[in-house]
C-alpha positions as a printed NumPy array, in Angstrom:
array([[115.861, 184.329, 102.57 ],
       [117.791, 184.647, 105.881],
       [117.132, 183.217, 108.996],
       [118.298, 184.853, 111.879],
       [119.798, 182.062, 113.543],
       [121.551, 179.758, 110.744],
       [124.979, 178.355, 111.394],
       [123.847, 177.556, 114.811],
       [123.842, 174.113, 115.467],
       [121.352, 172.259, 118.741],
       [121.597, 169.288, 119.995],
       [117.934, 168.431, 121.405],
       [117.67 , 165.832, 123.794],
       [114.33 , 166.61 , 125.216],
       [111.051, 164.787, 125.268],
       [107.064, 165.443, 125.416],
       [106.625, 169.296, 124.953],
       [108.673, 171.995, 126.793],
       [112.049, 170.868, 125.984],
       [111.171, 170.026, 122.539],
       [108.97 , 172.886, 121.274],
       [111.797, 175.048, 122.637],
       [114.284, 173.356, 120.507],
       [111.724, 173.935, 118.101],
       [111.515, 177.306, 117.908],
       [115.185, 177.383, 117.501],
       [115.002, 175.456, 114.353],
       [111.926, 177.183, 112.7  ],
       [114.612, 180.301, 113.121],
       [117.173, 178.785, 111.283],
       [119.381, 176.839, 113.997],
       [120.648, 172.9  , 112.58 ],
       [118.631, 171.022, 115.125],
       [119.781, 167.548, 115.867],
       [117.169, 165.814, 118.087],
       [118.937, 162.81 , 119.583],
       [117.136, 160.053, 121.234],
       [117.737, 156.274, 121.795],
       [117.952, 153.36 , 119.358],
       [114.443, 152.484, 119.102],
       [113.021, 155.786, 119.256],
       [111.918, 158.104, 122.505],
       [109.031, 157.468, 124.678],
       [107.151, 160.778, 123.518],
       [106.597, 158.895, 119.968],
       [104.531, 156.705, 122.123],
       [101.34 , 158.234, 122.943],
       [ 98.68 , 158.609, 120.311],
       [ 96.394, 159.32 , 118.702],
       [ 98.475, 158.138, 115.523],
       [ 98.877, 158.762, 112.415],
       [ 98.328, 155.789, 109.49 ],
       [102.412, 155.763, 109.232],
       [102.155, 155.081, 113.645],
       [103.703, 158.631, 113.999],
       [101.589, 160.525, 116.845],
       [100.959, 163.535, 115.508],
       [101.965, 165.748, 118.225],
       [105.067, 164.581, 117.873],
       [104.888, 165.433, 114.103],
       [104.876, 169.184, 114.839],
       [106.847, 169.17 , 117.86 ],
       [109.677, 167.496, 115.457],
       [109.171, 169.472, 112.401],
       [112.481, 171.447, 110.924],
       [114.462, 168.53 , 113.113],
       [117.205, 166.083, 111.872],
       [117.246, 162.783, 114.073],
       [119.981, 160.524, 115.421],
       [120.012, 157.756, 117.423],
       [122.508, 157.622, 120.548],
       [122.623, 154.764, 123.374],
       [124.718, 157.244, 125.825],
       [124.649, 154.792, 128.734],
       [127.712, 152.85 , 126.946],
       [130.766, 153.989, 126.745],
       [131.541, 154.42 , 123.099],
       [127.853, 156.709, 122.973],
       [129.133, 158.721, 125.532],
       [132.315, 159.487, 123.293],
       [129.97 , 159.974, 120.802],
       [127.934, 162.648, 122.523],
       [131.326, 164.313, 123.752],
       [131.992, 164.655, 120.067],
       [129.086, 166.332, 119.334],
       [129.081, 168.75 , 122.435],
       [132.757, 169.942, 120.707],
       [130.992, 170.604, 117.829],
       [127.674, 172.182, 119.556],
       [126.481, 175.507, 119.849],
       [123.62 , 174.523, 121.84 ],
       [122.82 , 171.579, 124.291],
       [119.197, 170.95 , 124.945],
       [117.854, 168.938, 127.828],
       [114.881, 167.751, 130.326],
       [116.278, 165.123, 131.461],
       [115.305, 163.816, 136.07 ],
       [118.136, 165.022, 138.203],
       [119.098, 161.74 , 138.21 ],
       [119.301, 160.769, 134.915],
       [121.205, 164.383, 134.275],
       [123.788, 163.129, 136.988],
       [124.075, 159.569, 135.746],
       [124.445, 161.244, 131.518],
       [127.172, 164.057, 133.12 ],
       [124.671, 166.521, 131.476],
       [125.375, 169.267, 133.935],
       [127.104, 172.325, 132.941],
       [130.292, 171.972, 134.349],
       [130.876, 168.868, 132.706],
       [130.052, 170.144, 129.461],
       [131.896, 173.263, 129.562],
       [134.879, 170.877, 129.643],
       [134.397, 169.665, 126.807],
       [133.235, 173.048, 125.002],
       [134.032, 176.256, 127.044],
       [131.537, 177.773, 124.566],
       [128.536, 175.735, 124.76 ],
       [125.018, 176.929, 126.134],
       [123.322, 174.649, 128.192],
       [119.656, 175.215, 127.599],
       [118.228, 172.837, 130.853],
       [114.363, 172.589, 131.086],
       [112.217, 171.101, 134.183],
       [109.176, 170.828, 135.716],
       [110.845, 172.288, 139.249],
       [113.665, 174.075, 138.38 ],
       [117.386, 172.988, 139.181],
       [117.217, 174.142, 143.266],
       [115.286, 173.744, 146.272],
       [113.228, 171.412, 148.052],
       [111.123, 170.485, 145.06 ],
       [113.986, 169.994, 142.394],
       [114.206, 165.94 , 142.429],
       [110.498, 166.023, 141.076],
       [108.761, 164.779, 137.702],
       [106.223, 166.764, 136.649],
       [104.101, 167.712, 133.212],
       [102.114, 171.092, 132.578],
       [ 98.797, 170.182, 134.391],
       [100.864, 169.283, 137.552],
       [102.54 , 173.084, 137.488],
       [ 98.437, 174.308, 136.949],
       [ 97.646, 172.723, 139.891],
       [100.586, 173.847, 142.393],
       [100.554, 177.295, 140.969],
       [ 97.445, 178.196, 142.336],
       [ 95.697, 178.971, 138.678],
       [ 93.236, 175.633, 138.692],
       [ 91.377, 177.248, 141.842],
       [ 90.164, 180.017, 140.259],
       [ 89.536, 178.339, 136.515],
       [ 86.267, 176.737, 135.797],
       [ 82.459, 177.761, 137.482],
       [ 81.91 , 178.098, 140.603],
       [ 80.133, 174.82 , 141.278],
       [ 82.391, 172.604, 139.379],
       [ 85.755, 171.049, 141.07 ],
       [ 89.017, 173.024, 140.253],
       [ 89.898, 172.807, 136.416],
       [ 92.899, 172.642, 134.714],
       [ 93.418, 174.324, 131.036],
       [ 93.322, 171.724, 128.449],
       [ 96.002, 173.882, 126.584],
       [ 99.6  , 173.393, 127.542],
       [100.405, 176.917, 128.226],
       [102.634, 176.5  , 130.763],
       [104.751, 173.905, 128.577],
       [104.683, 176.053, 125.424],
       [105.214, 179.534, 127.359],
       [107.931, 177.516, 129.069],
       [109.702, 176.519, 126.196],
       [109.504, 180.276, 124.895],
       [110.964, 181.745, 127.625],
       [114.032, 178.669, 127.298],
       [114.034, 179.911, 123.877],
       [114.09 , 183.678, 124.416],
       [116.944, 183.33 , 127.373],
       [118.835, 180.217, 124.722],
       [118.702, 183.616, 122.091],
       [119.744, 185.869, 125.123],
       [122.833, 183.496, 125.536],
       [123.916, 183.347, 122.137],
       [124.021, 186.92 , 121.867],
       [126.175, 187.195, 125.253],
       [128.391, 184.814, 123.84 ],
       [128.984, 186.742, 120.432],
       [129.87 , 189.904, 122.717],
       [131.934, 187.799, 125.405],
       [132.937, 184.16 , 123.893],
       [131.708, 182.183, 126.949],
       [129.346, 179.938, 127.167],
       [126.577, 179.771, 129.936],
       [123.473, 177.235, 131.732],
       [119.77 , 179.311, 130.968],
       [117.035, 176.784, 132.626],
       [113.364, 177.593, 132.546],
       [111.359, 175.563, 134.899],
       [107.424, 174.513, 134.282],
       [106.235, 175.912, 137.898],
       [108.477, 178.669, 137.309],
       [106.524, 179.834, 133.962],
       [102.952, 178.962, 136.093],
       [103.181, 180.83 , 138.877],
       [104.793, 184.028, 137.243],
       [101.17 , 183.915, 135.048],
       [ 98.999, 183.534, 138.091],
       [101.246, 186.135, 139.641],
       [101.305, 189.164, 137.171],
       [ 97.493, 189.717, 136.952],
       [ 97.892, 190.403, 140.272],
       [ 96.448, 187.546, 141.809],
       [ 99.099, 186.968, 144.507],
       [ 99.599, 190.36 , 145.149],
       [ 95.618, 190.612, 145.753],
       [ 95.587, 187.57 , 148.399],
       [ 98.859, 189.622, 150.241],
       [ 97.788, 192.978, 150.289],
       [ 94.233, 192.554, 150.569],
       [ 93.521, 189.124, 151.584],
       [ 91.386, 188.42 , 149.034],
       [ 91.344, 185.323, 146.928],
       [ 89.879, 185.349, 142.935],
       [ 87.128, 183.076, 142.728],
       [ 85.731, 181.308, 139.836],
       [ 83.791, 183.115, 137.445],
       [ 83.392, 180.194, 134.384],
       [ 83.601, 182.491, 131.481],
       [ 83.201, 185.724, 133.074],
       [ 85.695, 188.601, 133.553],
       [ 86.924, 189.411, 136.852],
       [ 86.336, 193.027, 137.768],
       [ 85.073, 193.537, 134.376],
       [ 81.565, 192.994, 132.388],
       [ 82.925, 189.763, 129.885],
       [ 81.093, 187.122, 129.407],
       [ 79.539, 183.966, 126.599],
       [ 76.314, 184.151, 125.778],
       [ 74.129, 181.892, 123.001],
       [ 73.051, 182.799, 119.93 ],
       [ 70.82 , 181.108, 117.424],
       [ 73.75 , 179.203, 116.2  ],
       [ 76.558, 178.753, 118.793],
       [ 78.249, 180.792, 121.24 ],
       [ 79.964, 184.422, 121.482],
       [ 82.32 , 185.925, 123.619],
       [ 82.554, 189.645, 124.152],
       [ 84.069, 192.389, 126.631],
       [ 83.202, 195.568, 127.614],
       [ 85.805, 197.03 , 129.637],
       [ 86.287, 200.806, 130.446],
       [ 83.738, 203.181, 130.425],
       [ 83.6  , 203.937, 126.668],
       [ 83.171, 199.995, 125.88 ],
       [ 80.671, 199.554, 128.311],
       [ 78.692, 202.49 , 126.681],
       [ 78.801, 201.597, 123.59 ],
       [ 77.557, 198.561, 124.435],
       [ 74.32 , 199.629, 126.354],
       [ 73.543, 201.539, 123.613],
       [ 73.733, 199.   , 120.951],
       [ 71.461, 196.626, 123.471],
       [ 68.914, 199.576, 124.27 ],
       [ 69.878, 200.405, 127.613],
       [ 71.406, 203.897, 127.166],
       [ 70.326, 204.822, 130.704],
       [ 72.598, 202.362, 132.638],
       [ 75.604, 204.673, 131.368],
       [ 74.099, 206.931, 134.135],
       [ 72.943, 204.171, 136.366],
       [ 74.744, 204.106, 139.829],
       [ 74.724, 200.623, 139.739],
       [ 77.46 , 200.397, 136.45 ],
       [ 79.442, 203.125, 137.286],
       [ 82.528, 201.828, 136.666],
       [ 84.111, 198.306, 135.994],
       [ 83.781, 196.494, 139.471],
       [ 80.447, 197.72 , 139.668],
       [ 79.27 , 196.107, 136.52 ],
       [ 81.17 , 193.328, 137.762],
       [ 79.465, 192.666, 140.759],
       [ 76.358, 194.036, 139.157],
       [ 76.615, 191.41 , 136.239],
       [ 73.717, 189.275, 137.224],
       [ 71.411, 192.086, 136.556],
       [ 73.147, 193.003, 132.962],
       [ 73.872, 189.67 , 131.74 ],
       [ 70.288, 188.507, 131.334],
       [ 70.024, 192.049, 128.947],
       [ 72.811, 190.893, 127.162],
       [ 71.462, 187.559, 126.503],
       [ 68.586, 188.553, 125.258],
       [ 69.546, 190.908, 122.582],
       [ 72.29 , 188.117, 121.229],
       [ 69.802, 185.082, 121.675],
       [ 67.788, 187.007, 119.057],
       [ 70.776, 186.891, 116.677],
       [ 73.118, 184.346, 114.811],
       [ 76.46 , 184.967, 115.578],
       [ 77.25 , 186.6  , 112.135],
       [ 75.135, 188.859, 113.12 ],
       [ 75.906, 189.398, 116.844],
       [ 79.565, 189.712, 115.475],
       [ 79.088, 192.507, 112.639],
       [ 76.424, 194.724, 115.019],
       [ 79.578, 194.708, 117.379],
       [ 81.711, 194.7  , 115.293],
       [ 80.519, 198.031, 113.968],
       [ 80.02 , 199.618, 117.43 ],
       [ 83.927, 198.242, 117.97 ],
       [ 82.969, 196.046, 120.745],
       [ 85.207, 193.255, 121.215],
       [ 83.658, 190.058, 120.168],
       [ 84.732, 186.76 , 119.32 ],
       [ 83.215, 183.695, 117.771],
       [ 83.337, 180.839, 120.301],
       [ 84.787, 178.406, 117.306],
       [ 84.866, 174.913, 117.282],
       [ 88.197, 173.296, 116.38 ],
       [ 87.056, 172.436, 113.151],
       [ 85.174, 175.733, 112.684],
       [ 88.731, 177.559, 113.956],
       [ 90.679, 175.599, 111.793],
       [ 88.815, 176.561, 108.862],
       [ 88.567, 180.307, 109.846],
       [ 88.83 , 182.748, 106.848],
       [ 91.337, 184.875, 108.826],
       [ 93.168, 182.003, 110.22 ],
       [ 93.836, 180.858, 106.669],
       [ 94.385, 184.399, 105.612],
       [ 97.182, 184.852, 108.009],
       [ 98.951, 181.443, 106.576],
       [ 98.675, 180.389, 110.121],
       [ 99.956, 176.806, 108.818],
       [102.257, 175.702, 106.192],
       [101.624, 171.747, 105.061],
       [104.255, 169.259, 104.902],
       [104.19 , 165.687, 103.063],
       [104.678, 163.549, 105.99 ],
       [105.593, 159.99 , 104.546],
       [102.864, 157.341, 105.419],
       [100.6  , 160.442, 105.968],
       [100.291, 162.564, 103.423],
       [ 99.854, 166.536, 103.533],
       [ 99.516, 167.578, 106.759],
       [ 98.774, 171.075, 108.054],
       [101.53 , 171.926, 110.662],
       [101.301, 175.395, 112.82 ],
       [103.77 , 178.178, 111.581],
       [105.956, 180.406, 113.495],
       [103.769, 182.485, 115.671],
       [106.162, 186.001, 115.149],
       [106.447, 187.394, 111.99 ],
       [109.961, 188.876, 111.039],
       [110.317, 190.691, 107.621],
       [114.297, 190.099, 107.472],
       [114.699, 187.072, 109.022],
       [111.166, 185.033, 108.651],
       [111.404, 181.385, 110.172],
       [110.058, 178.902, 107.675],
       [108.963, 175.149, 108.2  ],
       [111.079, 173.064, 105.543],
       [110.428, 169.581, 106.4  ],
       [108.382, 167.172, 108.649],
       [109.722, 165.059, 111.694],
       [112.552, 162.881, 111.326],
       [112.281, 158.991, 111.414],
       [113.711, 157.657, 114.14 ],
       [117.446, 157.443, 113.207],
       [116.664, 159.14 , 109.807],
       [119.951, 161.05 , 109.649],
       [122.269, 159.143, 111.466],
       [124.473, 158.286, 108.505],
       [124.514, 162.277, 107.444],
       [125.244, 163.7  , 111.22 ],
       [127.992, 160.704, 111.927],
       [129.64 , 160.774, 108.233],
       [129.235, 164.698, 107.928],
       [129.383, 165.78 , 111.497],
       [131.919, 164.072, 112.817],
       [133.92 , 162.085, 110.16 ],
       [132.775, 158.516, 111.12 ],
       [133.174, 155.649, 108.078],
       [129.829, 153.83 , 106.473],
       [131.853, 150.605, 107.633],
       [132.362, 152.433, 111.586],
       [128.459, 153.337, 111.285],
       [127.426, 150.269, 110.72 ],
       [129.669, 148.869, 113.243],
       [127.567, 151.338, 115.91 ],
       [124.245, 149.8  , 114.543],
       [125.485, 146.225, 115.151],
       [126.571, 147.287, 119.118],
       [123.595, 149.092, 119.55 ],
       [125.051, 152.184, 120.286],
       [122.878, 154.324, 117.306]])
C-alpha cells in the first residue's frame, strides 16, 4: 500500500530524541531516511540500558524504518561527500550546537547553494535567535524553564519534572508537521525553505494554552500543585483493593452521575458543589466519599460500575500491566521487528491512523555504517574500490 510520503528522501543528522523521532516520523510515512552519523557510531548509541547485541534500546525505536551511513564531515573529502548528498536531498535534518552548525556550514544559506530546493528541518533546545540560542539543552531542562515543573508533583514535594519526554516527542511532531508543511509549499512553489522547532518553544506553548500564563497576567494568580488532582475540576486517584484508579467528573452532568453512583444524590443540590471550582475547592470534603466507595472495590469493578454510569475512569497501569493491556494489543499499538543479536522486539507503531496512506514499520535500526556501500554505490555512483578507499581514510 501507499505511503504518503515515498520518493522523499531525508538526510537525518540528529541525535538523542527530538531530532531523531522527527526524522522518524518521516520515515514511518514513507520518506528514504538516511541517518548519517560518524565512523564509529553517534554518542546517542551510548547510553543504556542495552540490549544483548549492545544496542540501547531507545535507540532501537528511535532508528527503526532508518538506513545508516557513516560520514567524518570535518575532512574535506566528507564534506564533498555530504554536498553530494544535499544535491540529491529532499530533506536535511539537524540538531546540531550553533557552533558545531557554523563549523559543518549546516545553515540554510549554505545549503540552498548547493540545492535551491532543499528543506532544512533545524531542531534545538533554544531556538535559532535571542539571548538564549548558544545553549545545550535536553527535554527536562525546557520543563524546568517553562514554568510546568512548579506546578507538577504534590504540594509538599520539590518541583517535579515529567519522566515522559513530551516536550522532545511533541517537539519533533511539530518539526515533522511544519517539514510536511514545507514539502507541500514546495510542490506548489519549487523553493525550498528552513522550518526549526525549538524544545522551550514546544514547553512553554503547553504550559501556555491551558491558560496558565494567561491566569498569572490577568489575574495574578499562579496554579499550584495538586499531585494527581484536577485543577478547577473534581479528578483525582484513589485505591482500590488491587491498585489504583483515576477518574474525572467534570461538568455538571459528570459530577451527578457520579454522586449518584457513590450514594450522595443530595450534593447535586448542595451549595457547596455547585459547579466545577466549587467541587474543586470543596474536594477535601468529597474525596474521602469517593475513597470509600472505590476502596470497597477492585478496580475491575470500580472500572465497569463507572464505566456503566459513563464516568471517565482509567486503570492506573503498571508498565508491564499497560503493555499487556487487551485494548492496547487490540489496537496493534506495536508491530515487532527481529532485531539481530536481540531477537523479536515489540517497537511502538505510528500513533495516526491513515486508511490511504498507513505508515508501516519495515525494519529495525541500522548498524552503524550498515548501508554505506548501498547509499555511496546507489546514491551517488561511488566504486567498491573508492568505498573502500573512504574506509581506509576514515572518512565513512
Amino acid at each position: 500500500m501507499e505511503r504518503v510520503l515515498e520518493g522523499v528522501l531525508v538526510l537525518d543528522f540528529a541525535r538523542y530524541i527530538a531530532g531523531p523521532f522527527c526524522a522518524t516520523v518521516l520515515a514511518d510515512m514513507g520518506a528514504e531516511v538516511i541517518r548519517i552519523e560518524a565512523p564509529g557510531g553517534a554518542e546517542d548509541r551510548q547510553q543504556g540500558p542495552f540490549a544483548p547485541s549492545g544496542d540501547n534500546f531507545r535507540f532501537l525505536m528511535m532508528s527503526r524504518n532508518k538506513k545508516g551511513v557513516t560520514l567524518n564531515l570535518e575532512t574535506p573529502r566528507g564534506k564533498e561527500l555530504f554536498h553530494q548528498l544535499v544535491k540529491k536531498a529532499d530533506v536535511v535534518v539537524e540538531n546540531f550546537s550553533p557552533p558545531v552548525k557554523k563549523k559543518l556550514g549546516f545553515t540554510y544559506e549554505e545549503l540552498s547553494k548547493i540545492n535551491p530546493q532543499i528543506i532544512l528541518t533545524t531542531v534545538s533546545a533554544f531556538g535559532i535567535d535571542g539571548p538564549y540560542s548558544h545553549r545545550l539543552g535536553f527535554d527536562h531542562i525546557a520543563q524546568a524553564e517553562s514554568g510546568s515543573m512548579t506546578f507538577t508533583g504534590f504540594p509538599d514535594t520539590p518541583h517535579t519534572r515529567a519522566q515522559v519526554a513530551y516536550v522532545d516527542m511533541s517537539t519533533a511532531l511539530h518539526a515533522a508537521l511544519a517539514t510536511v508543511l514545507a514539502i507541500l509549499h514546495r510542490v506548489k512553489t519549487g523553493k525550498g525553505q528552513q522550518v526549526e522547532a525549538a524544545l522551550l518553544d514546544t514547553a512553554v506553548s503547553y504550559v501556555a494554552f491551558p491558560g496558565t500564563m494567561a491566569e498569572y497576567e490577568v489575574l495574578n494568580q499562579v496554579r499550584p500543585k495538586t499531585g494527581n488532582a484536577g485543577y478547577y475540576a473534581f479528578s483525582d486517584t484513589f485505591y482500590a483493593k488491587d491498585g489504583m484508579v483515576i477518574m474525572a467528573a467534570l461538568s455538571d452532568p459528570l459530577w451527578n452521575r457520579l454522586v449518584d453512583l457513590i450514594g450522595y444524590p443530595e450534593f447535586k443540590s448542595d451549595p457547596r458543589f455547585v459547579d466545577d471550582e466549587a467541587r474543586w475547592r470543596n474536594q477535601d470534603i468529597i474525596g474521602p466519599l469517593v475513597q470509600g466507595w472505590v476502596g470497597q472495590r477492585t478496580r475491575e469493578e470500580v472500572f465497569e460500575a463507572m464505566g456503566k454510569a459513563r464516568i471517565p475512569c482509567g486503570r492506573v497501569n503498571t508498565v508491564p500491566e499497560a503493555f499487556q493491556d487487551p485494548h492496547i494489543q487490540a489496537r496493534e499499538l506495536f508491530t515487532k521487528l527481529e532485531v539481530p543479536g536481540v531477537g523479536p522486539v515489540s517497537h511502538p507503531r505510528v500513533a495516526i491512523k491513515m486508511s490511504r496512506t498507513p505508515g508501516r514499520i519495515e525494519h529495525p535500526a541500522p548498524q552503524v555504517g550498515q548501508h554505506n556501500d548501498e547509499v555511496y554505490a546507489g546514491l551517488l555512483g561511488l566504486s567498491a574500490k573508492e568505498i573502500e578507499g573512504l574506509k581506509v581514510e576514515g572518512v565513512i
